[in-house]
C-alpha positions in Angstrom: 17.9 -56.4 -86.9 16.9 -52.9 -85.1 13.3 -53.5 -87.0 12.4 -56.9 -85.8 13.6 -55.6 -82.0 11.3 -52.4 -82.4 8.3 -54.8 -83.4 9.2 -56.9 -80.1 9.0 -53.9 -78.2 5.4 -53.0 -79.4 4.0 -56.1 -78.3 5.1 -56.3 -74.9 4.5 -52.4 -73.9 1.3 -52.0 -71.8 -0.5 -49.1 -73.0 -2.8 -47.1 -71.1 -5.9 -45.2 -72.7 -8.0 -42.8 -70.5 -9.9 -39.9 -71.0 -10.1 -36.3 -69.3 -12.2 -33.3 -69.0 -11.2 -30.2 -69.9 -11.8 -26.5 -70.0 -15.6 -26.0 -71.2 -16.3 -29.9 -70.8 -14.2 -30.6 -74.3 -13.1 -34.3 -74.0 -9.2 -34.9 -74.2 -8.0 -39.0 -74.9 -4.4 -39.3 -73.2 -2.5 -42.7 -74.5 0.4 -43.3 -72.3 2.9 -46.3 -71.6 5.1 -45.9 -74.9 9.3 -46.7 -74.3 10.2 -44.8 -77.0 12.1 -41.9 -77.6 9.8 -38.6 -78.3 10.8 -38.1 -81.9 9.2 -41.3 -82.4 6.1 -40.8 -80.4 5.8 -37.6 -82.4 5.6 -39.8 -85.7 3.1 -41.9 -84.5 1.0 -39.0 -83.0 1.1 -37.8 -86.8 -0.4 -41.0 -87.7 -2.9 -41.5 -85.7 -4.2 -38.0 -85.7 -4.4 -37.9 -89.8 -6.2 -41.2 -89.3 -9.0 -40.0 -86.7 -9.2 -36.1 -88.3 -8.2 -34.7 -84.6 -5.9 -32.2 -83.2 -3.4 -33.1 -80.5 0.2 -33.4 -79.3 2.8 -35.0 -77.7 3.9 -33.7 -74.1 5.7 -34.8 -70.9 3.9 -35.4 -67.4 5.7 -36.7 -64.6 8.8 -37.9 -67.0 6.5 -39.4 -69.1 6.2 -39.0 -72.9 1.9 -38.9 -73.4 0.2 -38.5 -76.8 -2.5 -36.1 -76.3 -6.1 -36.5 -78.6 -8.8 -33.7 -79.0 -12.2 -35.7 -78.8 -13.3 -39.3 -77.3 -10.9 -42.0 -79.1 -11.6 -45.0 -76.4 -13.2 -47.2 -78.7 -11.0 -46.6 -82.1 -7.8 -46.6 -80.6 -7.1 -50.0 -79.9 -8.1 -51.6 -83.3 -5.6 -48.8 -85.0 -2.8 -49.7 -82.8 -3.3 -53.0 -83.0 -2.7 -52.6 -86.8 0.6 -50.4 -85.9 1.9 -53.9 -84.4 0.9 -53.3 -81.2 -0.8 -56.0 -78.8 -4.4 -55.4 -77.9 -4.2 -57.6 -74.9 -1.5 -55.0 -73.8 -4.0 -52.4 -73.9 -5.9 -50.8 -71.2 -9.2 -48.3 -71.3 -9.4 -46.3 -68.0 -12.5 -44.4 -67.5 
C-alpha cells in the first residue's frame, strides 16, 4: 500500500531544475521540489549521479532538501526522472 502512495506522490510533485554558476565558472544543476525525507533524496541522488558519471550531493537551503549536480544536466534530467515515475509535465527548467 505505502508503494502505490509513494508512486502517487511522484507524479504530482512539481520539480524545479535550474542551473548556477560557480567558483571558476564550473556549472552546478540544482533539482529542487522533492516531499521526501533526505534519506530518500540521498538514494535517488545516488542514482542519478551513477547514471550521468557526475559528482554532487544532497544539501539543505532555506528548509529545503536540493540535490546538487557537478556539470549542465538541463536537458537529461527530465527524460531520467520521468523513467523514476515522475511526471514530466511536473517538471520545470529555469535558466
Amino acid at each position: 500500500m505505502d508503494d502505490i502512495l509513494a508512486e502517487l506522490d511522484k507524479e504530482k510533485q512539481a520539480l524545479r531544475i535550474s542551473i548556477v554558476r560557480r567558483k571558476y565558472g564550473k556549472k552546478v544543476t540544482l533539482l529542487s521540489g522533492f516531499g521526501i525525507s533526505k534519506s530518500k533524496l540521498k538514494q535517488i541522488a545516488k542514482k542519478l549521479k551513477k547514471t550521468l558519471g557526475c559528482g554532487g550531493t544532497v544539501t539543505e537551503v532555506n528548509q529545503e532538501l536540493i540535490i546538487e549536480l557537478q556539470g549542465d544536466w538541463r536537458n537529461d534530467l527530465p527524460e531520467l526522472l520521468e523513467a523514476e515515475g515522475y511526471n514530466a509535465e511536473e517538471i520545470t527548467i529555469r535558466k
